[in-house]
Backbone as a ProteinNet text record, in pm:
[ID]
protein_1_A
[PRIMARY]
XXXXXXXXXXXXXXXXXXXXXXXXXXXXXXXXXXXXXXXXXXXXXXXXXXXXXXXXXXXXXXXXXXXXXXXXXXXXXXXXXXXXXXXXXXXXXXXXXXXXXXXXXXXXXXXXXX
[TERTIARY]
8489.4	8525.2	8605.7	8673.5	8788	8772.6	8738.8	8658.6	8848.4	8928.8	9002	8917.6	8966.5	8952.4	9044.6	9159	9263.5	9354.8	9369.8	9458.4	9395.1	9248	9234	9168.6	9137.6	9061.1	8946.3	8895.7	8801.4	8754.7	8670.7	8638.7	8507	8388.8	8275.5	8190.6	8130.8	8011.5	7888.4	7789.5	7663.2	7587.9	7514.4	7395.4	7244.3	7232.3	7122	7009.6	6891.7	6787.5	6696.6	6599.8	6510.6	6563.3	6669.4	6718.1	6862	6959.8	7034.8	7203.1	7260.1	7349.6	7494.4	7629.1	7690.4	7789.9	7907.3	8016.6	8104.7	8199.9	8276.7	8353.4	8512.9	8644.3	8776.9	8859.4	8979.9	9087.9	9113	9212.7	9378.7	9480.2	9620	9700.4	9752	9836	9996.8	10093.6	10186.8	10299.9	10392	10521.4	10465.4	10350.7	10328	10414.8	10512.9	10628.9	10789.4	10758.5	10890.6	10999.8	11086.6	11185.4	11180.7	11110.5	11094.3	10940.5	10866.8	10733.8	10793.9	10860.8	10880	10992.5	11045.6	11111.3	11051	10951.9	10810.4	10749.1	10729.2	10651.6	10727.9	10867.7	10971	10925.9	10944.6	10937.3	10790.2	10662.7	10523.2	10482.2	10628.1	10594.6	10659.4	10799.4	10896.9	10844.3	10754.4	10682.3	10543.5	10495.1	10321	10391.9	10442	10508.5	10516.6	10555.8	10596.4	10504.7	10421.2	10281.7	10149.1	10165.7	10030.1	10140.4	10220.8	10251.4	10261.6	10259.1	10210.8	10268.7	10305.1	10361.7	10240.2	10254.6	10157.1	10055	9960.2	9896.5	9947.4	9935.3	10014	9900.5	9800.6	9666.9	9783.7	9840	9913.4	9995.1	10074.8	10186.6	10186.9	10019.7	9940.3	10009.7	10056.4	10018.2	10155.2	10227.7	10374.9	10447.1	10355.4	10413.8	10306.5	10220.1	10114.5	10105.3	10238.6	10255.5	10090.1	10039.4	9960.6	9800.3	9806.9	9691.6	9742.8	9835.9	9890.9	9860.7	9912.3	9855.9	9698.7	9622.8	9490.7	9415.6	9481	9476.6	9483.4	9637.7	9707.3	9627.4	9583.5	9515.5	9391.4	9324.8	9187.7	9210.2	9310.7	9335.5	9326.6	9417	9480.5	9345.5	9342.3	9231.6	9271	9315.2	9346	9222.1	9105.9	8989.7	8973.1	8855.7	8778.7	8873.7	8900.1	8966.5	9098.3	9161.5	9321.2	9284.1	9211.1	9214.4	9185.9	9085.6	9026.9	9160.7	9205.1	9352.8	9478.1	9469.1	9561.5	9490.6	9365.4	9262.7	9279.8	9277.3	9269	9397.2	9505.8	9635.1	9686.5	9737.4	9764.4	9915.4	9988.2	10127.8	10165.6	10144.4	10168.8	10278.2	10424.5	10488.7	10476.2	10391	10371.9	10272.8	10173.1	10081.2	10100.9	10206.2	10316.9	10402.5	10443.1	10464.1	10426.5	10274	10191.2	10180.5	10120.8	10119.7	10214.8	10323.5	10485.2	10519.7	10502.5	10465.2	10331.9	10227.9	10107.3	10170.7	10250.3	10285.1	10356.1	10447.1	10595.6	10556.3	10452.9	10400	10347.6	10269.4	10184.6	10238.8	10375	10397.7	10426.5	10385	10370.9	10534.1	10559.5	10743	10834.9	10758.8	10868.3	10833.6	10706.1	10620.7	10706.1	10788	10868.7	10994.9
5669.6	5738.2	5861	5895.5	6021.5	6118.6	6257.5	6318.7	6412.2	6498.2	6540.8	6692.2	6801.5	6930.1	7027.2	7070.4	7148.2	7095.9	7188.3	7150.6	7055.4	7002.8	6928.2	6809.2	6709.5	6536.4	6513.9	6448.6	6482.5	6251.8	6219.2	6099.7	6127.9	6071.3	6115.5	6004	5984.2	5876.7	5885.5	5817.8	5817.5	5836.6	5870.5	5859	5845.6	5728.2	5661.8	5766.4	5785.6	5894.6	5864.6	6014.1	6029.5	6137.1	6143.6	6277.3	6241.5	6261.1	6283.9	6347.1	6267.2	6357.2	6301.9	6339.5	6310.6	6329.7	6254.4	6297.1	6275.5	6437.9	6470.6	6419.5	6378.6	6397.5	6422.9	6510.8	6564.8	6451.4	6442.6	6362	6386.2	6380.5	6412.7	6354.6	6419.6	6349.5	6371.3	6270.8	6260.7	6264	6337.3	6317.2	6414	6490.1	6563.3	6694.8	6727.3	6842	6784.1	6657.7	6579.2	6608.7	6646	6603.8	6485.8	6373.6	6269.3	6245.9	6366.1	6362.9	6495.7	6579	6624.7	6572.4	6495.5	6408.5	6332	6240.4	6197.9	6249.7	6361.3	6454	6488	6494.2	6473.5	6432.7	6285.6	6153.9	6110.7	6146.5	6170.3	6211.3	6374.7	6450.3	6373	6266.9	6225.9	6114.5	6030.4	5907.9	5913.2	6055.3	6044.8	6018.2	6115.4	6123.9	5952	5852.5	5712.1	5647.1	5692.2	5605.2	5698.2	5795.4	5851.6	5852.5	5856.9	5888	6004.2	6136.1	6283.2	6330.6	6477.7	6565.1	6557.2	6568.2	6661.6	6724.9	6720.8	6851.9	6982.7	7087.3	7189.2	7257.5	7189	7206.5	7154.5	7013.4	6970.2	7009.2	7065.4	7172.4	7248.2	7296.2	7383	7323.9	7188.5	7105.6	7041.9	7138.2	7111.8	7082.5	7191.5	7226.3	7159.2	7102.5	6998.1	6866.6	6771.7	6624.7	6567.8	6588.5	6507.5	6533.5	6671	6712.5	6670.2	6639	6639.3	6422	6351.8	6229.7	6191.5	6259.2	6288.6	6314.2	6403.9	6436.6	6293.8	6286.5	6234	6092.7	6030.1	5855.5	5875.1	5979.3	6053.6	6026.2	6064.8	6023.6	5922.7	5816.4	5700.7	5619.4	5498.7	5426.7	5318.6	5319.7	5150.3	5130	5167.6	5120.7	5223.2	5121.6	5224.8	5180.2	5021.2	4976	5019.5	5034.5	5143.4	5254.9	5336.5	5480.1	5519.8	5437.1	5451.9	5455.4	5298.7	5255	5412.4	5449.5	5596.5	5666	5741.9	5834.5	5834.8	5672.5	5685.7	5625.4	5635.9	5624.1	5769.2	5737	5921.5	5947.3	5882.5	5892.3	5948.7	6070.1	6098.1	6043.6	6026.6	5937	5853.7	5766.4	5613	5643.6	5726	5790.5	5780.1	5879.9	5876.5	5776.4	5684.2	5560	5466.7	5452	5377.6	5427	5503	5570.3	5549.4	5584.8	5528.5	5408.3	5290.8	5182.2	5145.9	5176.9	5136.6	5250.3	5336.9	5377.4	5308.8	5272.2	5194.4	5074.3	4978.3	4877.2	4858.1	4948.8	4943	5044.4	5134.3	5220.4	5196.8	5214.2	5176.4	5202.3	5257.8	5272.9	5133.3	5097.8	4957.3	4826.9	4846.3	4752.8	4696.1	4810.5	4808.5	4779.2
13347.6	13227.7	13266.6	13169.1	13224.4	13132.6	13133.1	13045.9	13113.5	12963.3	12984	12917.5	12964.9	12937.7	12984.5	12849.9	12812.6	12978	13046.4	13179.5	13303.8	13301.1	13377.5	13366.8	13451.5	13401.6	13511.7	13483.6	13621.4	13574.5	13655.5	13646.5	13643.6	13587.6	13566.3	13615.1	13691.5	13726	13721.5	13646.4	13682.7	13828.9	13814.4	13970	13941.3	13989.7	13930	13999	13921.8	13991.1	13864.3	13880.9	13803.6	13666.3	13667.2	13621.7	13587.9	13484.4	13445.8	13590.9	13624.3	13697.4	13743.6	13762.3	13777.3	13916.9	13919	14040.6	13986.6	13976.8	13915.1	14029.8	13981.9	14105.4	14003.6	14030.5	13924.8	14002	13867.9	13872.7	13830.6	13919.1	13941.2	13874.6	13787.5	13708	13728.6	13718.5	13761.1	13639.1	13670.2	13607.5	13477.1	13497.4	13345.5	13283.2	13372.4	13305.7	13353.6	13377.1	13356.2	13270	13270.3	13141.6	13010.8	13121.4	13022.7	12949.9	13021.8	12907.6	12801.2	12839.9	12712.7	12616.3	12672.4	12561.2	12491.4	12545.6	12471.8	12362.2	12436.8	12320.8	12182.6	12218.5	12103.8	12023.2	12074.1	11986.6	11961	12010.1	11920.1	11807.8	11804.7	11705.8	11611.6	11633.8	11508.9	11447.3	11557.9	11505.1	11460.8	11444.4	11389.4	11262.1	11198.8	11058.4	11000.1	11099.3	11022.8	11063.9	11128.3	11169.4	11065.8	11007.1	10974.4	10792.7	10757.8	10623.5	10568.2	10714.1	10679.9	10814	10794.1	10878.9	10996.9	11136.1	11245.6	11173.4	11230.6	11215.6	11270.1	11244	11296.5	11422.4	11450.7	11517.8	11675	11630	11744.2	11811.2	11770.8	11808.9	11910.6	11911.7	12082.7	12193.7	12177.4	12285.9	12349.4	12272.4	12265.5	12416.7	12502.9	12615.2	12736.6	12651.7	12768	12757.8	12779.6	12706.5	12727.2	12891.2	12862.8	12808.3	12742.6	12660.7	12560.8	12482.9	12344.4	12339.8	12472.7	12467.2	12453.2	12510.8	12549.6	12421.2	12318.7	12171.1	12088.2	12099.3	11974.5	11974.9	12116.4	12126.6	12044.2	12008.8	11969.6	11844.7	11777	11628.7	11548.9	11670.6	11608	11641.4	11523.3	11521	11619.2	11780.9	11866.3	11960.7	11870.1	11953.4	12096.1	12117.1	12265.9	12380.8	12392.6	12494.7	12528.5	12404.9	12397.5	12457.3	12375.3	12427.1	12583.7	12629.1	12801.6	12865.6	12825	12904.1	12902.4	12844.9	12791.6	12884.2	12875.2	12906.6	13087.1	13117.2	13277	13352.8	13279.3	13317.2	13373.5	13480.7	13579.4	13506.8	13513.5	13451.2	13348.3	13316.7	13160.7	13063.3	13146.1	13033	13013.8	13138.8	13099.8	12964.6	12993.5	12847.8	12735	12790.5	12594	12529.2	12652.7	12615.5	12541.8	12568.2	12503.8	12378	12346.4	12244	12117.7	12169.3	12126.5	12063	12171.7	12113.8	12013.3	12025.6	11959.8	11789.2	11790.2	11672.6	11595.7	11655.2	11626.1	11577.5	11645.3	11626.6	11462.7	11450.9	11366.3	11202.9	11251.7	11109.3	11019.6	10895.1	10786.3	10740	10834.2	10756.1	10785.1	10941.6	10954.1	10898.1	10864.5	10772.4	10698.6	10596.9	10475.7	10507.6
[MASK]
++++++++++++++++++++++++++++++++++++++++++++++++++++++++++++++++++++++++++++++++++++++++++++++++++++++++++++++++++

């Protein structure tokens, strides 16, 4: 499981015992102040609008400048299940991130529907 918090990700594992406990390890994410994750992030902000029927939240906007907190976010929203979101969650690549995302919007917006 990949537990994200604001600038970092860590992988979280059980340890079997008498007691509750884990092993944390942070996890490195790649390509996350790319040119092409903030072009991403562009196009997150232009396609929630035709995938949700409504502006951003303006809550999102924080995240303007952290593609892959703003991916980490935005998969949280959208209803593509547990198996989508993990796949996002423990992908190191942030544009590959926002990629997905991208597509699973596009796929599904009620604008191309029409």
């Amino acid at each position: 499981m990949k537990v994200s918090c604001s600038e970092r990700a860590a992988i979280v594992r059980p340890i079997d015992g008498d007691f509750l406990a884990a092993e944390v390890a942070t996890i490195e994410e790649t390509r996350a102040l790319d040119a092409d994750a903030f072009m991403r992030t562009r196009e997150i902000f232009e396609a929630y609008q035709g995938f949700t029927n409504s502006a951003p939240p303006q809550s999102l906007y924080r995240y303007a400048r952290e593609p892959g907190v703003l991916a980490d976010v935005v998969v949280q929203l959208m209803e593509v299940g547990i198996e989508k979101m993990q796949q996002v969650l423990e992908t190191r690549d942030v544009v590959a991130r926002l990629e997905a995302i991208l597509g699973w919007m596009r796929e599904v917006s009620p604008a191309r529907a029409n």
